[in-house]
Every structure is written in C-alpha cells, then in structure tokens.
C-alpha positions as CSV (number, residue, x, y, z in Angstrom):
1,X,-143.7,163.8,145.0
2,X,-142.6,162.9,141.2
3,X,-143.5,165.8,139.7
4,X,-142.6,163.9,136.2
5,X,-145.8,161.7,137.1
6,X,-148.3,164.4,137.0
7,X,-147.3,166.3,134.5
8,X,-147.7,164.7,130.6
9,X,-148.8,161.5,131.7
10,X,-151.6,162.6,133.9
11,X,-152.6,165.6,131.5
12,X,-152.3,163.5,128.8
13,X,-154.2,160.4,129.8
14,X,-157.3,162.7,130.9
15,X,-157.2,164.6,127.6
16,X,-157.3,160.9,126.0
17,X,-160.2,160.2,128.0
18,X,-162.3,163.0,128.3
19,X,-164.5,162.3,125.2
20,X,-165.6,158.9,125.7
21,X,-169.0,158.8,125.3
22,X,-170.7,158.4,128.3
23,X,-168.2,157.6,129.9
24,X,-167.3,158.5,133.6
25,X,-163.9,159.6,134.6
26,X,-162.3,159.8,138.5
27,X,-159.2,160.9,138.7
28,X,-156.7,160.9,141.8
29,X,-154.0,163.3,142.1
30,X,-152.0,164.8,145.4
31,X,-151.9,167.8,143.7
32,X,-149.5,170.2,145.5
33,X,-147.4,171.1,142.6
34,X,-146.9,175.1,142.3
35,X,-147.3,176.2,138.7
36,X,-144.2,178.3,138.9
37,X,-142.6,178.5,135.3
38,X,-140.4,176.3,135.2
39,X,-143.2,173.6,135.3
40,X,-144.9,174.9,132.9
41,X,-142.1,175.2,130.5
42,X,-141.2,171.6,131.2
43,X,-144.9,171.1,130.5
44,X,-144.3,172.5,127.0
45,X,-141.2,170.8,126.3
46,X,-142.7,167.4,126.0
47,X,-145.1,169.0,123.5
48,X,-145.0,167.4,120.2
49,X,-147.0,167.3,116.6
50,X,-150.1,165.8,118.4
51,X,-150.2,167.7,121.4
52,X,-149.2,170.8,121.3
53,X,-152.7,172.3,121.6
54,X,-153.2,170.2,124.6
55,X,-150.8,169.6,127.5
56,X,-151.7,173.5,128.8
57,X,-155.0,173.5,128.5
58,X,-155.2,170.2,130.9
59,X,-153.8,172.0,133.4
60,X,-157.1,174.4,133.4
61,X,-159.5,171.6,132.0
62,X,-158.6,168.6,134.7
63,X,-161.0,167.8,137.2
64,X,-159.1,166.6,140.0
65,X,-161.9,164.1,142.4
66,X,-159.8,163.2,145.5
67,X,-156.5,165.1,146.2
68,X,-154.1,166.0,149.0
69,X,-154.6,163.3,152.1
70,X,-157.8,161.5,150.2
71,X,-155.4,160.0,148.1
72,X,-155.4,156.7,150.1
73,X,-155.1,152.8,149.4
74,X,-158.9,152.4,151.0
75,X,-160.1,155.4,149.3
76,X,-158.8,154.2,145.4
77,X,-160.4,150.6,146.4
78,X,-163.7,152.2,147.1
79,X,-163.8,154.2,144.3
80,X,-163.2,150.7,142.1
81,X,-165.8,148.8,144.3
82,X,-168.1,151.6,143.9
83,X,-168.2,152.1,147.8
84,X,-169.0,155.8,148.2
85,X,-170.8,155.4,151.6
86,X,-167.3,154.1,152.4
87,X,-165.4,156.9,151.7
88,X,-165.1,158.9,154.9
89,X,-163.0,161.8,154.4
90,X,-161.6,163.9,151.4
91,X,-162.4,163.8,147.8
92,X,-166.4,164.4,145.6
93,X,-167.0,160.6,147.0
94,X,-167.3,160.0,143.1
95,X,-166.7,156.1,142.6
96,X,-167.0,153.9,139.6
97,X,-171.2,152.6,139.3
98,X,-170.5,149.9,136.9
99,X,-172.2,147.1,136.0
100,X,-171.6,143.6,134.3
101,X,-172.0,145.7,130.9
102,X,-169.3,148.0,131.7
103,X,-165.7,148.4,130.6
104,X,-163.4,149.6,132.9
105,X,-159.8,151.1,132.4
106,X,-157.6,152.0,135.3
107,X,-154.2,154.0,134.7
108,X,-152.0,154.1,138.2
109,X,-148.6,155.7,138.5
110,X,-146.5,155.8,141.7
111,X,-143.3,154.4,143.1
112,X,-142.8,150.5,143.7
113,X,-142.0,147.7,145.6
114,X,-142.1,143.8,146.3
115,X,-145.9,143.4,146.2
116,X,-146.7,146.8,146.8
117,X,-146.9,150.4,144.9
118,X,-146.8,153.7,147.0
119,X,-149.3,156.3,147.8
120,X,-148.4,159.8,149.8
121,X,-148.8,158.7,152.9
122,X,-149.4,154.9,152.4
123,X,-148.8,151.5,150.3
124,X,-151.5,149.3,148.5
125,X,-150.5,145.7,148.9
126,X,-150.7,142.8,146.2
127,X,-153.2,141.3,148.9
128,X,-155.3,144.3,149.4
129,X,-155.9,145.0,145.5
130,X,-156.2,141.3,144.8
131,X,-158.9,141.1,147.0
132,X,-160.4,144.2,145.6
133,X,-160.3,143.0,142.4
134,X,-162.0,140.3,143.3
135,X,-164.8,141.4,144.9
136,X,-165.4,143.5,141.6
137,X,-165.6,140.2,139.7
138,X,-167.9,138.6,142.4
139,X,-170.7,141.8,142.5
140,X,-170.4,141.9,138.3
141,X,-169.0,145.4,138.3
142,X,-167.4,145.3,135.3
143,X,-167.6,143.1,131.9
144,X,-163.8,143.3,131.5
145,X,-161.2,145.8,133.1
146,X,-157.7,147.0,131.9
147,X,-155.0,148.2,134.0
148,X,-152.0,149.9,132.9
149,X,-149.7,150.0,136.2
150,X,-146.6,152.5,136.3
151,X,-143.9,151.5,139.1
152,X,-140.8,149.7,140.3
153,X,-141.4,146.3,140.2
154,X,-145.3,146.7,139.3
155,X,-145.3,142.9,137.4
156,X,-145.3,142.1,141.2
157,X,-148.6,143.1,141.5
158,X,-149.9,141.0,139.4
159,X,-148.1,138.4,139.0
160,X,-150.4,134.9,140.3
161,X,-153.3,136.5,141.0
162,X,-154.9,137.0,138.0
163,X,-157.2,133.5,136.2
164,X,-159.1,134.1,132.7
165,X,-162.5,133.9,134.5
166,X,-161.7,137.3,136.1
167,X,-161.6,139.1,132.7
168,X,-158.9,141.5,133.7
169,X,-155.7,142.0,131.3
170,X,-153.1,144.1,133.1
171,X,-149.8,146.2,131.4
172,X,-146.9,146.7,133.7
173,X,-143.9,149.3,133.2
174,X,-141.8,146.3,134.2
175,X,-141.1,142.9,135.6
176,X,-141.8,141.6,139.5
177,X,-137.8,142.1,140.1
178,X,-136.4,145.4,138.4
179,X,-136.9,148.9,138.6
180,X,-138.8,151.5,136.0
181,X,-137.2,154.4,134.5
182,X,-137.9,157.9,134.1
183,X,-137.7,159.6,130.7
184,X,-136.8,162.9,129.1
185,X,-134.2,163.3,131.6
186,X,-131.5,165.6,130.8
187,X,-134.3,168.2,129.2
188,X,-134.7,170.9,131.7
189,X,-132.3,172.2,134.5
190,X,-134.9,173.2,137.5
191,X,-136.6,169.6,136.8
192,X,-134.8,166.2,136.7
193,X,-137.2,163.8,134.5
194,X,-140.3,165.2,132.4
195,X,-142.2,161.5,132.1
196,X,-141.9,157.8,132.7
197,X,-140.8,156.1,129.6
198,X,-143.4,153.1,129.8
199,X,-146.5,156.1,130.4
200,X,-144.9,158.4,127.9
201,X,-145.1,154.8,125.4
202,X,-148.2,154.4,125.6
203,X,-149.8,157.4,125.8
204,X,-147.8,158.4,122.8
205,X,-148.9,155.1,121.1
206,X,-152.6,155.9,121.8
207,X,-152.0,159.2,120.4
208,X,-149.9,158.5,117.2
209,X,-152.3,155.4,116.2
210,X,-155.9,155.1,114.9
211,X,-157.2,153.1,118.4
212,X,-160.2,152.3,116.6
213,X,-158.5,149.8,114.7
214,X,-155.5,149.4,116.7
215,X,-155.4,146.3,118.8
216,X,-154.5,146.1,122.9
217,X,-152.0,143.5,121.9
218,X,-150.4,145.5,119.2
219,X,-150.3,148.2,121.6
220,X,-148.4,146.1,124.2
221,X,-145.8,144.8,121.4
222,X,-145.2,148.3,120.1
223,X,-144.9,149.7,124.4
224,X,-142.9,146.4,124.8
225,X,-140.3,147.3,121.5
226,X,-139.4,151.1,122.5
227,X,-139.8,150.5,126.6
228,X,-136.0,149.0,126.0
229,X,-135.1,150.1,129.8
230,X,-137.5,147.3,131.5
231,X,-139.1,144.5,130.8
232,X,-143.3,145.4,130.5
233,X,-145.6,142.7,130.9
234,X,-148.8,141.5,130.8
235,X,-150.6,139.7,133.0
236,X,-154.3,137.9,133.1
237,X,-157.2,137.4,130.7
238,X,-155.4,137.8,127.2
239,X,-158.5,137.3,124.7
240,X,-158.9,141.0,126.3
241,X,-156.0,142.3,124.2
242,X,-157.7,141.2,120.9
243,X,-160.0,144.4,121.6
244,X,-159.5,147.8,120.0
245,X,-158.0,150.3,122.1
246,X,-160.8,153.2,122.1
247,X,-162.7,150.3,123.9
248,X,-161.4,151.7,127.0
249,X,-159.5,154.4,125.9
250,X,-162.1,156.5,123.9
251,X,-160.9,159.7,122.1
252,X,-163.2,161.4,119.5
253,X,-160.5,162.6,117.2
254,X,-159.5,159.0,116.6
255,X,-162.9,157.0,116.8
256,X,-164.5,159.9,114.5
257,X,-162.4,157.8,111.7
258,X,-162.4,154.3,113.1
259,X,-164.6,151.6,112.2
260,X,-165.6,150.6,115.5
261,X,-168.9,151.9,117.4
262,X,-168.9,154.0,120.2
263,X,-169.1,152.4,123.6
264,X,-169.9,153.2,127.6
265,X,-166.6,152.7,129.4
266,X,-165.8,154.2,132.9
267,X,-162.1,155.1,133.7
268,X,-160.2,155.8,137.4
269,X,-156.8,157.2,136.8
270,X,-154.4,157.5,140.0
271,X,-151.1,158.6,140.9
272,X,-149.0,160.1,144.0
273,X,-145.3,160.5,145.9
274,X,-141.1,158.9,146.8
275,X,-137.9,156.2,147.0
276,X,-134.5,155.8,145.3
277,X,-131.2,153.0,144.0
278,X,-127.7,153.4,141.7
279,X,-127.3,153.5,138.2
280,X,-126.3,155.3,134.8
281,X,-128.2,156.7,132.4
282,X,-128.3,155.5,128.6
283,X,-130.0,157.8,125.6
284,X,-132.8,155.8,123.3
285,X,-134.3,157.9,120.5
286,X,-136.9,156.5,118.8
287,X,-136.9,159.5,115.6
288,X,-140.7,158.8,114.4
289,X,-141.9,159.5,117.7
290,X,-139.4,162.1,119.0
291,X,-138.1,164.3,116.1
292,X,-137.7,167.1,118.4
293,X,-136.1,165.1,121.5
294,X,-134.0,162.1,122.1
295,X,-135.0,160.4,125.4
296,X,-132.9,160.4,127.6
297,X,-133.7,157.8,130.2
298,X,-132.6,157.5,134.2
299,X,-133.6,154.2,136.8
300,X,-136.6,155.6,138.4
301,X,-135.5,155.0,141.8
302,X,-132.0,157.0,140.6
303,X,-133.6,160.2,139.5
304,X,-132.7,162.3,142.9
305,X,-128.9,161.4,143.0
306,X,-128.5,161.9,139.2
307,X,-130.3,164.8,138.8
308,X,-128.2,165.9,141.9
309,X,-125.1,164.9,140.3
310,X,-125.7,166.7,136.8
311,X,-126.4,170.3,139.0
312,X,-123.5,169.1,140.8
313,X,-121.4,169.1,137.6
314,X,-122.8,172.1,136.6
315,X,-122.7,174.4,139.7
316,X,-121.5,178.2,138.8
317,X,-119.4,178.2,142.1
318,X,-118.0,176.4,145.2
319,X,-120.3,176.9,147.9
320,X,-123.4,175.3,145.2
321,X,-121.1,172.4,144.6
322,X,-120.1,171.7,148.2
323,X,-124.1,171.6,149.3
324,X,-125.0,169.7,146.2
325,X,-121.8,166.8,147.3
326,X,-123.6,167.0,151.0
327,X,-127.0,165.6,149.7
328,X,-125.3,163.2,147.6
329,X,-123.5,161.6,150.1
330,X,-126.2,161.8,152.7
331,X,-128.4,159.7,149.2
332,X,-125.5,157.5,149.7
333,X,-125.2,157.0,153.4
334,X,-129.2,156.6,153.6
335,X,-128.9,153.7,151.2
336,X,-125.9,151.7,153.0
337,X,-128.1,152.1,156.1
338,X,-131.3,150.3,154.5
C-alpha cells in the first residue's frame, strides 16, 4: 500500500472539496494505515503556509464510503454509473446521482500500467473504464466531467478513447509510456516518499491560487511547468479547460473572493496499493511553493529499493545492513525474473 497516496493528497483533496455547495462527495480509500507517529509526523511535515491548520484535522474529519476489500474496479464504476443496487458487498452503497446538469470531478491515485491502473486486490482496464465512461455519456449523468489520474503510465488510459462529444477533459501525472514519481522523498526516515509530485502540484496549485478565476488550462500549464519528472497530459474535450477551477473543485475560502457563482458539482475521489523499476533520484525546488522543503523526487515504481538503499546507507550496525542488502537483492532478482 503507498502510504504516500493517502496521506496529503487524499487529506488534502477532501479538505478542497468538502465545502462545495451542494455538492456530494464519495471517497474510496483501503484504509489500513496505523496512525502510529511516525505517520503523523510525516503528516505534518508536508504542512505548509496554507495548510497547516488542515492536514490533521482530515484525518478525524474524512468520511471514508468504501474501504478495505470494497475498493474494487466494479465497485468505483458503479459508484460513477450511479449503480447502487449494483454494489453487492462493502462500502455506504453511496454512488454519484447525477444528472445532465451536473459537474463531475474524479481524483484517482494508484499504481500503473499499459492500459491499466491498480486497485488492492485488482486492475481497472482502459476497456472497462472506457466503456464506463461511456455509458455515463449515453444515460446524461453528467454535463461535463474532469479527471485528474495519478499513476505509471496513466496517459494510457486515456489515450484514443476520449471524442469532444463526450465532454470529458482528463489530467494525467504522465505520458502512455513512462513512469510517475514520488515526491518529498528523502524527508522522513521511517517513511520513504510523503506525496506524488503531480498530486502534490495540483493540489498545491488549487490551494495557492484564487480557483474562482483561475482557469483548468492554466492550471494544467502551471502542473505541466513544475511536474519536470514526467510528462502530464491532457486528454479529451478541451473547451472544458476554459472553465474556472472551483467549477469542480469548490472551496469556500477561495470562491468567498472569486467572481464566479457557486455551483452543484458531485466529486468521487479514489485510491489504493503496489509495483516497482530502477532509477536515481534528482532534487527540484520550486522556492515560492516550498520555502520550507526542496522536493526531493524518486521514480514511483523505484521508491521500495531507494528508500531500501538510503536505510541501507545509514544502518547503525552490521546485522541491519546485511538484512537491508538481502531485500535489495531479492528487489533485484524479482525484477530479472519478470
């Protein structure tokens, strides 16, 4: 389970959400992390000007729909198709009852593959969502829906199946062929990564910006500029990215100021669990978002082995080293087998 997944980006996004104005919000989560302190001094660390009165209190304030084994491919296309008698284990059976008025914005977060992004126990294929999506269209359930998609090769998902008569505009962490990368490595010595640079970009962006005024396209160009790891995309209806923001990504502190009206937007957010590949890390600071922190940034698939090799490096004795060079190798061995 990526641990870095749940944590700010998760928290963050639902505090983003939670005051939309009649909005509804369903959120997915495996949740099986143990609050043990280290988490939640990792929580902290990622805590800047603008959120520092938030990030803990999520962790009381979230409501979690569908955790543990509900946290299924069929389970996350129900809850978009608004399908709750088809929901048949786990979960509030709270899905999305949009209509052809709505706004929808989906945030998903998981590992990655060729035309397919991970759940705990399970994979969502290209196919799968594509025809998911396009029932939505068929039965009106949305006037236009955004999805941000964090993974390993997650322009794969949409790449080709998206036309302008859908009106869906989607925002990958990266292109069909290359890996995502984990941020805020290096920060904290019980856990390797504390975000996803593309999540941590955007969430920061909504946070640091007036999204009243600020544009989806702007917001893409600024994500684009400081994700410098991966390529992010965009993929589909792209008259959708001359709206505002707080369209879909309501927040009362920033709309209280913003010239825009309020409007009725419904939101799922979704994460998950694990895979792996070999790489070096590289530093990127970006000094008016982090003052506090440079961002350190590690291949997402490469996380295990490096955070395995810096404890390595720093081990206070033989015996800690030796076991640390054991899972290493067997990384290694595991991957010259696949």
């Amino acid at each position: 389970m990526n641990y870095r997944q749940i944590k700010k980006e998760i928290f963050m996004l639902y505090w983003l959400l939670v005051h939309i104005i009649g909005g509804t919000i369903v959120t997915r989560l495996i949740d099986d992390v143990r609050w043990t302190l280290p988490i939640i001094e990792s929580i902290h660390i990622l805590e800047n000007s603008s959120t520092n009165r938030t990030v803990l209190m999520s962790i009381t304030v979230l409501k979690i729909d569908y955790t543990g084994y509900s946290v299924t491919p069929d389970n996350f296309l129900n809850v978009l198709q608004g399908k709750a008698e088809e929901i048949l284990f786990g979960g509030d059976k709270r899905v999305l009852n949009t209509t052809a008025d709505d706004r929808i914005f989906v945030y998903f977060t998981d590992h990655g593959g060729q035309g397919l992004i991970a759940f705990p126990e399970d994979i969502l294929s290209k196919h799968d969502l594509a025809k998911a999506l396009q029932n939505m269209h068929k039965e009106k359930r949305y006037k236009e829906l955004v999805f941000y998609l964090e993974a390993c090769e997650s322009g794969s998902m949409f790449d080709g199946i998206l036309n302008e008569e859908m009106n869906i505009y989607a925002m990958t962490a990266s292109n069909e062929h290359e890996s995502s990368w984990a941020t805020y490595c290096d920060e904290h010595e019980e856990m390797p990564c504390l975000g996803d640079l593309f999540s941590v970009n955007w969430m920061e962006d909504s946070e640091q910006h007036n999204i009243g005024l600020e544009t989806l396209l702007t917001q893409y160009i600024d994500v684009k500029n400081k994700t410098d790891k991966s390529h992010v995309m965009k993929y589909g209806n792209f008259n959708i990215t001359k709206e505002v923001v707080d369209e879909f990504e309501g927040d009362e502190y920033h709309t209280a100021t913003a010239s825009a009206p309020p409007t009725r937007s419904q939101s799922a957010t979704s994460p998950a669990p694990t895979m792996t590949h070999s790489s070096t890390a590289s530093t990127t600071t970006h000094s008016a978002v982090d003052k506090q922190h440079s961002k350190v940034s590690w291949p997402a698939r490469d996380v295990e082995l490096m955070h395995l090799e810096k404890l390595q490096k720093t081990a206070s004795n033989t015996m800690t080293s030796l076991a640390l060079q054991q899972r290493i190798a067997t990384i290694h061995e595991d991957r010259t087998q696949h």
